[in-house]
C-alpha positions as CSV (number, residue, x, y, z in Angstrom):
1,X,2.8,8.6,19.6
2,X,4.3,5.0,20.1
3,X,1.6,4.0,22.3
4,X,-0.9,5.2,19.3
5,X,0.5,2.9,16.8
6,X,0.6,0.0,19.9
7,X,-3.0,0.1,20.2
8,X,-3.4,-0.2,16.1
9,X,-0.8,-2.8,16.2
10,X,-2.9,-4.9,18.7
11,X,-6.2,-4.0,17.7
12,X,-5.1,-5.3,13.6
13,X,-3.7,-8.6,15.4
14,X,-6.8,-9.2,17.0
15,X,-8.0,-10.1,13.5
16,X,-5.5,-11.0,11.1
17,X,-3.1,-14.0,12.8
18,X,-0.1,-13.6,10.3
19,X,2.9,-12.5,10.5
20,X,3.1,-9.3,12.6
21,X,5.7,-8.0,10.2
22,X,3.0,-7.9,8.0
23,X,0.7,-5.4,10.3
24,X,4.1,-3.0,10.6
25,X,4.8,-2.9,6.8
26,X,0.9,-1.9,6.5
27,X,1.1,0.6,9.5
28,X,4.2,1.9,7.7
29,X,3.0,2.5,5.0
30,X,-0.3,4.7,6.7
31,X,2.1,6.5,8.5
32,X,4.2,7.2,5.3
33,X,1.1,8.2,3.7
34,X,0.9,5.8,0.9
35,X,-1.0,3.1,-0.7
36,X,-0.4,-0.6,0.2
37,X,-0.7,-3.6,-2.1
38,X,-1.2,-6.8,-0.6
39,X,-0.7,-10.3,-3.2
40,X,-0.8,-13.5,-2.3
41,X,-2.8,-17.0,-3.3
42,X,-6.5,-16.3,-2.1
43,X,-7.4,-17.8,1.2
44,X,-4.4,-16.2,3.1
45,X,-6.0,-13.4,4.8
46,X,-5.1,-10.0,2.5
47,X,-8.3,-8.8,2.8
48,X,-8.7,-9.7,6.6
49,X,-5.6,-7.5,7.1
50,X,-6.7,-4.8,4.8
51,X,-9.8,-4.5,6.1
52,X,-8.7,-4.7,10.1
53,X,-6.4,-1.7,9.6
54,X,-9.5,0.0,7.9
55,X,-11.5,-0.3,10.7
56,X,-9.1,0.2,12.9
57,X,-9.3,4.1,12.0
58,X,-12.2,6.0,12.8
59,X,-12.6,7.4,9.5
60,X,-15.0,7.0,6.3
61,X,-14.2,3.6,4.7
62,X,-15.3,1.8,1.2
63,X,-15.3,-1.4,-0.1
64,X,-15.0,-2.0,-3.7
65,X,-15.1,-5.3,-5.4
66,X,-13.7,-5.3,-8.6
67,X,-14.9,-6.6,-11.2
68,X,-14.4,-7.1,-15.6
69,X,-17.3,-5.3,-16.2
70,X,-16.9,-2.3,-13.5
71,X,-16.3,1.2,-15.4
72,X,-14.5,4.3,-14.5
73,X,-17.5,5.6,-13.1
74,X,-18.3,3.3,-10.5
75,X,-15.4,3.8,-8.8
76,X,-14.6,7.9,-9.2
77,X,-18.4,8.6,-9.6
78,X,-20.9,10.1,-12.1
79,X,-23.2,13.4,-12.6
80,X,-26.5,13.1,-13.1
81,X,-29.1,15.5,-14.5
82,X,-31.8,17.0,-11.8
83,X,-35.0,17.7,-13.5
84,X,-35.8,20.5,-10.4
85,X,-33.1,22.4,-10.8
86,X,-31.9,22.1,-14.5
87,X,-28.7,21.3,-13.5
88,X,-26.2,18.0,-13.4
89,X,-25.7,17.1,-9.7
90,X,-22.4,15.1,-9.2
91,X,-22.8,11.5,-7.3
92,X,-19.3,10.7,-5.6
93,X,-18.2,7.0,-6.0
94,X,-16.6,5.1,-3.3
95,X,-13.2,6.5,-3.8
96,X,-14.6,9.8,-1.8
97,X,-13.3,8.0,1.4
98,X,-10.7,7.8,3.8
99,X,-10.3,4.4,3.7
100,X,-11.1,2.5,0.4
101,X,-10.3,-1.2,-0.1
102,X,-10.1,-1.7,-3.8
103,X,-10.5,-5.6,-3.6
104,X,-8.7,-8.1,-6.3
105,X,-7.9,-5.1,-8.2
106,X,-5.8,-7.0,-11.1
107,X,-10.1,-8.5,-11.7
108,X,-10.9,-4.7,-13.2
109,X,-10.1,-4.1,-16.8
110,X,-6.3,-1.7,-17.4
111,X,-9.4,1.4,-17.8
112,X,-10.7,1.0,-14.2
113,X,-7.7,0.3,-13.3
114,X,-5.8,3.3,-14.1
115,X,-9.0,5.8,-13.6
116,X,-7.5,5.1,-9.4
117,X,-4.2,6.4,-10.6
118,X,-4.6,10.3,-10.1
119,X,-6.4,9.5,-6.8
120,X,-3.1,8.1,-5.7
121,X,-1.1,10.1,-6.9
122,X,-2.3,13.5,-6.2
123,X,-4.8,13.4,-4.0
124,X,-7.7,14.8,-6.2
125,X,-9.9,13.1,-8.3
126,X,-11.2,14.7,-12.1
127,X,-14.4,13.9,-13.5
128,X,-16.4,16.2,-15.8
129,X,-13.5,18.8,-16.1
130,X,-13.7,19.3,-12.5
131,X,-10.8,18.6,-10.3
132,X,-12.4,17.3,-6.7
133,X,-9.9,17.3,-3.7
134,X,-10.2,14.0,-1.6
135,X,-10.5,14.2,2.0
136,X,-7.1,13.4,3.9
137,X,-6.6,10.8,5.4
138,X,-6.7,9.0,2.2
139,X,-5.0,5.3,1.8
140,X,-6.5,2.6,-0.7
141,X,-5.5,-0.6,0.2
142,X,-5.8,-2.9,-2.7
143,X,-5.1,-6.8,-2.9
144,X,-5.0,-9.1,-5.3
145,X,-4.1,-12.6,-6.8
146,X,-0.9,-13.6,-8.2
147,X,-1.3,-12.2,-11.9
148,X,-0.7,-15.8,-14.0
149,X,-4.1,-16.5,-12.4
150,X,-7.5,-17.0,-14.5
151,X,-9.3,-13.7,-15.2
152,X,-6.9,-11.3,-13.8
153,X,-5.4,-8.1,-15.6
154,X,-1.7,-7.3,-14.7
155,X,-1.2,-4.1,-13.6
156,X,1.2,-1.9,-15.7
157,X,4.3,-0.5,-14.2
158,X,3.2,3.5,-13.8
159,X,0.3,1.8,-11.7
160,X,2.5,-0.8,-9.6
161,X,5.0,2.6,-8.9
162,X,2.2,4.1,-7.1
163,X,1.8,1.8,-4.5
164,X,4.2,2.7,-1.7
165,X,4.4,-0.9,-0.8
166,X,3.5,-4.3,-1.9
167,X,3.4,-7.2,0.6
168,X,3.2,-11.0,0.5
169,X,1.5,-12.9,2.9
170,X,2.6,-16.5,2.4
171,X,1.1,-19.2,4.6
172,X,0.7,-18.9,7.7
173,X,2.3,-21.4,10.4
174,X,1.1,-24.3,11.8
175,X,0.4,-22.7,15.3
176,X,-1.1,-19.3,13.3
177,X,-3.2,-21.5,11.2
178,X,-4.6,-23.6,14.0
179,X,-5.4,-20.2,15.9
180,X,-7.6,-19.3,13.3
181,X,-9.8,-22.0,12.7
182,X,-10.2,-22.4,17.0
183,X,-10.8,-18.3,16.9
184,X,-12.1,-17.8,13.5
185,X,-11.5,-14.2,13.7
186,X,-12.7,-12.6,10.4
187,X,-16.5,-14.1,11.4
188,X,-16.7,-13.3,15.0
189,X,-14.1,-10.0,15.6
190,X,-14.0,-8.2,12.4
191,X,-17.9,-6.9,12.1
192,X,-16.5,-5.9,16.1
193,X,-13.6,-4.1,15.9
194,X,-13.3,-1.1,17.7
195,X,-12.1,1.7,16.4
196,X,-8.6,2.9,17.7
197,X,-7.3,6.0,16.2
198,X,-9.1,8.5,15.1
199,X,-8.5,10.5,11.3
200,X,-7.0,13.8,12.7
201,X,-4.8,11.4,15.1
202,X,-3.4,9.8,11.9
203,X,-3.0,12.8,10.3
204,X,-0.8,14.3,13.1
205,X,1.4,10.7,13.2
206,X,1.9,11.2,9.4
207,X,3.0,15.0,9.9
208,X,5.7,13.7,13.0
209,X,6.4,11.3,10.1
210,X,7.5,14.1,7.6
211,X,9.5,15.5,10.1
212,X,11.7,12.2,10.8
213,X,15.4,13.6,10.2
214,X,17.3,11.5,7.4
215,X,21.4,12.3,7.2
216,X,22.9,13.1,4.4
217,X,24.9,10.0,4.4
218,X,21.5,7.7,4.4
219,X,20.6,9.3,1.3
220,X,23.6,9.6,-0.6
221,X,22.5,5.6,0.4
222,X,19.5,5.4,-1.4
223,X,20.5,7.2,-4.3
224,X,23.4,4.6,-4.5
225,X,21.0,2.0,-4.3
226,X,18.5,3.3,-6.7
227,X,21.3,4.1,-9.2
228,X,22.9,0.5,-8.9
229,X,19.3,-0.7,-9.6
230,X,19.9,1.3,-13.2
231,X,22.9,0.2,-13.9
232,X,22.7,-3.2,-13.7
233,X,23.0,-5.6,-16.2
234,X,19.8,-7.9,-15.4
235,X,17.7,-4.8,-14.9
236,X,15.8,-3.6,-17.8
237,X,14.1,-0.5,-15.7
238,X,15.5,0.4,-12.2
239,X,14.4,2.2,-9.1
240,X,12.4,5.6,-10.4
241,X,13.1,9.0,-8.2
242,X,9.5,8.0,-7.3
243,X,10.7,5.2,-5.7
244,X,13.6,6.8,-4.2
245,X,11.2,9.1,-2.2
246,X,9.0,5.6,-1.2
247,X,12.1,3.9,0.0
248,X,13.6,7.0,2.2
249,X,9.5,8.1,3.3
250,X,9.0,4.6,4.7
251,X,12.1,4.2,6.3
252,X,10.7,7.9,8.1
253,X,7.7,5.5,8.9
254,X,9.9,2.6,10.6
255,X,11.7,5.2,12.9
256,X,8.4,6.9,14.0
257,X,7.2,2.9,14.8
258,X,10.3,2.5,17.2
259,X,9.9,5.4,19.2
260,X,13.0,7.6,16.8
261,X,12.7,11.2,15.3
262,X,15.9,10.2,12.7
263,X,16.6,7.1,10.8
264,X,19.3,4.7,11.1
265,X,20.5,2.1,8.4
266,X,18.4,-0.7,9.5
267,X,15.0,1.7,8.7
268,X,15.9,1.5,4.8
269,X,17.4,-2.3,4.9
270,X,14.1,-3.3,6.6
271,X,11.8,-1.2,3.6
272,X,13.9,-2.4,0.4
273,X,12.1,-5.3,-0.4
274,X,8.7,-4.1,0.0
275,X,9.5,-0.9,-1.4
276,X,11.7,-1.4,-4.8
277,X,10.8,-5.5,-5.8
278,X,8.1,-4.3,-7.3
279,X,9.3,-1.5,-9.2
280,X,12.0,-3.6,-10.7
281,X,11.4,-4.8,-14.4
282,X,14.1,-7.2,-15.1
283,X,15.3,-8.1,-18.4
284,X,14.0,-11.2,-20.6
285,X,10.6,-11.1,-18.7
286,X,7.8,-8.4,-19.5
287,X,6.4,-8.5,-16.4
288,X,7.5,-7.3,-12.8
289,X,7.2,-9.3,-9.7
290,X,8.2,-10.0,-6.5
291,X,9.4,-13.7,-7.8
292,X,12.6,-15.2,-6.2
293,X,15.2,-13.9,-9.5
294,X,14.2,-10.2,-8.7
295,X,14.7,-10.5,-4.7
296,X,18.0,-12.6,-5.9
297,X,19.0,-9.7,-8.3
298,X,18.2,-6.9,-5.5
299,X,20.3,-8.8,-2.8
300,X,22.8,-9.0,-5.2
301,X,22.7,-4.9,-5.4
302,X,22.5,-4.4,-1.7
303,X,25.5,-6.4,-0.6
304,X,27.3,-5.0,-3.6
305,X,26.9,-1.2,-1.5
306,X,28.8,0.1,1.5
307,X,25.9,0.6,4.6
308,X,26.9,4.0,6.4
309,X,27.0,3.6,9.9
């Protein structure tokens, strides 16, 4: 299974010239089967990375750009009356994929926005008092810009807990940076990529995944950490038993990368920042973030803990 997720390691950095810890928080988060948000300035390659993992998986993929004027419908789908037949005929949007790259999804009005929420949550999708079951694998990958940008929505906190992870890019290096514009990578190798792992072979890593042993110790751990995150004074709204589950599920994901069936302490250390920043709300600000006060405040909790060894 290791030599699996190699091959998608080195088939992703054929494209996207960032940080590699970057490819193994996205991989992660596959494995752990949830949805990945990727912020950052534009320019910087998020959708380059999304897309590259995409690809990467020999599975149905969508693109959807998002948009102010985009409705519900376009994205979940719509039925539409057939003359022949007398009958409404339902037309699946683009969320009827494996794959789907929601792109610059804080662009899309709160509505659209939270029309993906049931999608990612359980799986199914309801339109028309029908209840449609998506087909598994299922991952949306969604960027977008920093939210005090022009035009963009901020996405509410029940919509931000649903994403297993968010990542930051940042800038790449000088050496990284130079590599792209000799290679340019996302012109001449992403319309190439090859296809690496095929949907029934993700589905078995994210079943070996689920099956990752956790002592009891590593979560009497996390629930110390989530309930810290509660009970502390610059936190208006801590870590959710949602994001419990997300923290101690991508840690499963982390052990599975390095070649482990069980998890060791340095599997959660390595997922708390991509997993809980953004499910933090901090008092005296309405908004959440992954600013440099709410990683100050979370390193703050973590050292304050005990790591079991």
């Amino acid at each position: 299974m290791t030599d699996s997720i190699h091959r998608l390691r080195e088939n992703i950095a054929r494209v996207y010239l960032g940080p590699v810890d970057a490819i193994d928080q996205l991989i992660c988060c596959l494995l752990a089967r949830g949805h990945a948000l990727v912020e950052d300035v534009p320019g910087v390659g998020k959708t380059v990375l999304a897309s590259a993992l995409a690809k990467s998986v020999d599975a149905s993929f969508s693109r959807i750009q998002l948009t102010p004027d985009l409705l519900p419908s376009d994205v979940l789908g719509v039925s539409i009356f057939d003359r022949q037949t007398s009958d409404f005929i339902f037309k699946p949007g683009p969320i009827f994929a494996n794959m789907v790259l929601a792109d610059e999804i804080n662009r899309t009005t709160p509505r659209t926005q939270t029309a993906l929420l049931e999608a990612m949550n359980e799986g199914t999708v309801s339109t028309d008092g029908v209840v449609r079951k998506l087909d598994q694998p299922f991952m949306l990958l969604a960027t977008q810009n920093p939210y005090d940008f022009e035009g963009t929505y901020a996405l509410p906190e029940n919509q931000l807990d649903r994403f297993l992870i968010r990542l930051r890019l940042g800038y790449p290096s000088a050496e990284a940076e130079r590599r792209v514009l000799e290679v340019r990578p996302a012109a001449s190798v992403l319309d190439t990529l090859p296809t690496v792992l095929s949907a029934q072979a993700v589905i078995e890593l994210q079943q070996a995944t689920d099956a990752v042993k956790a002592d009891r110790q590593l979560l009497d751990y996390v629930v110390t950490l989530a309930t810290a995150t509660r009970e502390h004074p610059e936190i208006r709204v801590g870590l959710s038993p949602r994001g419990s589950l997300a923290l101690v599920q991508c840690a499963r994901g982390r052990a599975l990368m390095a070649g482990r069936d069980y998890l060791i302490p340095d599997d959660i250390s390595r997922s708390v920042d991509a997993v809980c920043l953004h499910r933090l709300v901090l008092r005296d600000t309405p908004l959440t973030g992954d600013d440099a006060r709410a990683k100050s405040v979370l390193d703050d909790v973590v050292r304050s803990l005990v790591i079991p060894r």
